[in-house]
N, C-alpha and C positions, 0 to 999 in steps of 0.2 A: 162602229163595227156593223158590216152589214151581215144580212140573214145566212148568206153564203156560209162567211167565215164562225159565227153565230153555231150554226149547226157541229161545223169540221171541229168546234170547239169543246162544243158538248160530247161530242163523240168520242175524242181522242180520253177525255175525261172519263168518261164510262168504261173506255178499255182500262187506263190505270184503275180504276174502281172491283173493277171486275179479276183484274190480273193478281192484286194483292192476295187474295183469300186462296185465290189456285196455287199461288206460289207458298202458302203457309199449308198448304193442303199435300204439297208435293216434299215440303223439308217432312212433315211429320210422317207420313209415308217413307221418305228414305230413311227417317231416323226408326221406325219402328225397324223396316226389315235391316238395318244393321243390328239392330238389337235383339233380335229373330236369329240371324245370323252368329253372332256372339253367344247368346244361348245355346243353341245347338251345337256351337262348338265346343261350349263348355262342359256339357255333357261326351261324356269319356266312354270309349266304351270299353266295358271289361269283359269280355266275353272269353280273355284270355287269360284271367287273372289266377283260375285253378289249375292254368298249365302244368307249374312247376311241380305240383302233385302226381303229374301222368309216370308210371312206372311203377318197379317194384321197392317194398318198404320192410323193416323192422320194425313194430311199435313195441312203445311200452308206456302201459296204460296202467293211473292212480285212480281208483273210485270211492268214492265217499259210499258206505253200504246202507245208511238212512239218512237223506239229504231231509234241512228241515226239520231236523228233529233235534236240534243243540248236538246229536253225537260226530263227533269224532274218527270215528273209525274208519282207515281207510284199508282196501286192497289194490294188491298190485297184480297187473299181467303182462304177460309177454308173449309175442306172435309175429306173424306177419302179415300183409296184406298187396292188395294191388292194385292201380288206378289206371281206368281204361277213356280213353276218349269215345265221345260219341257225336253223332252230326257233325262232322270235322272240326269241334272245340264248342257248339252249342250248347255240348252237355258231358254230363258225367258221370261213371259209376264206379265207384268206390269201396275196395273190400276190405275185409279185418277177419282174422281169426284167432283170436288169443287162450291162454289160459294161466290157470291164478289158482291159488287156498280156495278162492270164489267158486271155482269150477270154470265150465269153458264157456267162450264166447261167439258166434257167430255175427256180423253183421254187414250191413252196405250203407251206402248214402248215394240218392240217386242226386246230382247237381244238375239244374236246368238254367239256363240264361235267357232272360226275358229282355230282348233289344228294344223294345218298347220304354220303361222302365227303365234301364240298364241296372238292372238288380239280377242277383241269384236268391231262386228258389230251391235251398236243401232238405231232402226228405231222407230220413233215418230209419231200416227197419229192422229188429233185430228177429232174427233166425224162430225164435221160440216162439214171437207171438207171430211172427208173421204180417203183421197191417206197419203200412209208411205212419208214419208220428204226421202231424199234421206240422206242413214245412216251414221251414227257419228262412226270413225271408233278409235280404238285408245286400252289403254291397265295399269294399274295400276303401280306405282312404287313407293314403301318408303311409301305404304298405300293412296298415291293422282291416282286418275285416269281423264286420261285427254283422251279427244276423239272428233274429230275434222271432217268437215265436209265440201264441199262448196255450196252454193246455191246463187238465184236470189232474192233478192227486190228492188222493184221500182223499175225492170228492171235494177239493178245495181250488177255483183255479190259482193258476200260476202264470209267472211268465217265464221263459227261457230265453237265455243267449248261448248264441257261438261266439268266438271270436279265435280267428286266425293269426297268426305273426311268425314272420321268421320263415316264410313260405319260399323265398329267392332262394334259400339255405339247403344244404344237406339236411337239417335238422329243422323242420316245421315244427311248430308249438301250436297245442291246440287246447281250449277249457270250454268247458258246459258250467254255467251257473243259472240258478233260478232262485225268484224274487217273488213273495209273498206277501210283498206290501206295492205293489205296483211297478216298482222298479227304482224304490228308495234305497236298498239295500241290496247287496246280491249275493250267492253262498255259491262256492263254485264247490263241482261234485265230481268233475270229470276230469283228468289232466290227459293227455298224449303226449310223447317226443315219438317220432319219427326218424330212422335211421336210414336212408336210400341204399339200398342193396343193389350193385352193377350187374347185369347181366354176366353169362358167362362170358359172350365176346368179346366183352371189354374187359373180364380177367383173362382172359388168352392173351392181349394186347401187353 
C-alpha cells in the first residue's frame, strides 16, 4: 500500500472514529428532548378546575365546635353564597354567609392558580378576624382535590387539609380536617354540601 492510499485510509478511519460519539451525542440529545417533551405534556393544567364552583350556591355547613379535643360536638348552618371569576379563570373569590345555634357566619376564599407549579393556592378569611389563614396549597387528581396547609392552635402546630369531590355535580362536597401527629391521623371539623341555585333567567325559562 503506498503512502497515498496509507493516508486516505487513515482518514476515512478517523471520520468513523470521530462520527460514533456525535452520533451517540445526538440520540441522547433527542432522547432527552422527547422526554422534556413528554414531561411537559404530562403536566395538566388546571387552571380550570374550580370552574364548576362559578355561580350562585345554598350551603349547608357541619362543624365540629372543639376540634382536637376528643369532643364530639357538632353544629349546623345554613346560607348562601357566591363564586366569582377573576383574571379570566386565574383566580377566584369565593363567598358564604351562613347561620346556626352557633350564631352567624361570614366568609370568602380567595383561589389563585400558579401556572408555574400548576397548583392552587386557597386563602380562607373569616369576616370577624379579618387576616387570610395562611393558604392551602395543593392540586386535583382522578376528580379529588386535596390542598394542605400548616398553622398554629393552642399554640401547638398543625397541619390542615382541604379536600374537594363531586365538583362536576350540582352538589360539591367539601371537608376540613387537621392532624396533630404530622399527617398520621386526621379529624375532619368542617363538612359543606353545596346546592346550585339558578338564576332567575333560567327560572323564567
Amino acid at each position: 500500500m503506498n503512502i497515498g492510499r496509507i493516508r486516505i485510509y487513515l482518514a476515512v478511519c478517523s471520520l468513523a472514529v470521530i462520527a460514533q460519539p456525535l452520533q451517540g451525542l445526538a440520540q441522547q440529545n433527542s432522547d432527552a428532548s422527547k422526554t422534556n417533551t413528554q414531561q411537559a405534556s404530562a403536566e395538566r393544567d388546571g387552571q380550570h378546575d374550580f370552574d364548576p364552583l362559578l355561580g350562585k350556591w345554598k350551603y349547608h355547613l357541619k362543624r365540629r365546635q372543639h376540634p382536637l379535643t376528643g369532643s364530639n360536638t357538632w353544629v349546623e348552618l345554613d346560607g348562601t353564597g357566591e363564586c366569582f371569576e377573576v383574571w379570566d379563570g386565574g383566580a377566584e373569590l369565593d363567598t358564604i354567609e351562613v347561620d346556626g345555634p352557633s350564631g352567624h357566619l361570614e366568609g370568602l376564599t380567595l383561589r389563585v392558580y400558579n401556572p408555574q407549579s400548576h397548583q392552587w393556592w386557597l386563602y380562607w378569611a373569616n369576616r370577624k378576624v379579618g387576616i387570610l389563614d395562611p393558604p392551602q396549597v395543593g392540586e386535583f387528581k382522578n376528580g379529588r382535590g386535596e390542598f394542605y396547609a400548616q398553622d398554629t392552635i393552642n399554640r401547638k402546630t398543625i397541619l390542615i387539609r382541604f379536600v374537594w369531590t363531586n365538583l362536576t355535580t350540582n352538589s360539591p362536597h367539601f371537608e376540613q380536617s387537621f392532624s396533630d401527629d404530622g399527617g398520621k391521623t386526621w379529624e375532619v371539623n368542617w363538612i359543606t354540601d353545596q346546592t346550585r341555585v339558578n338564576d332567575e333567567s333560567d327560572k323564567a325559562k
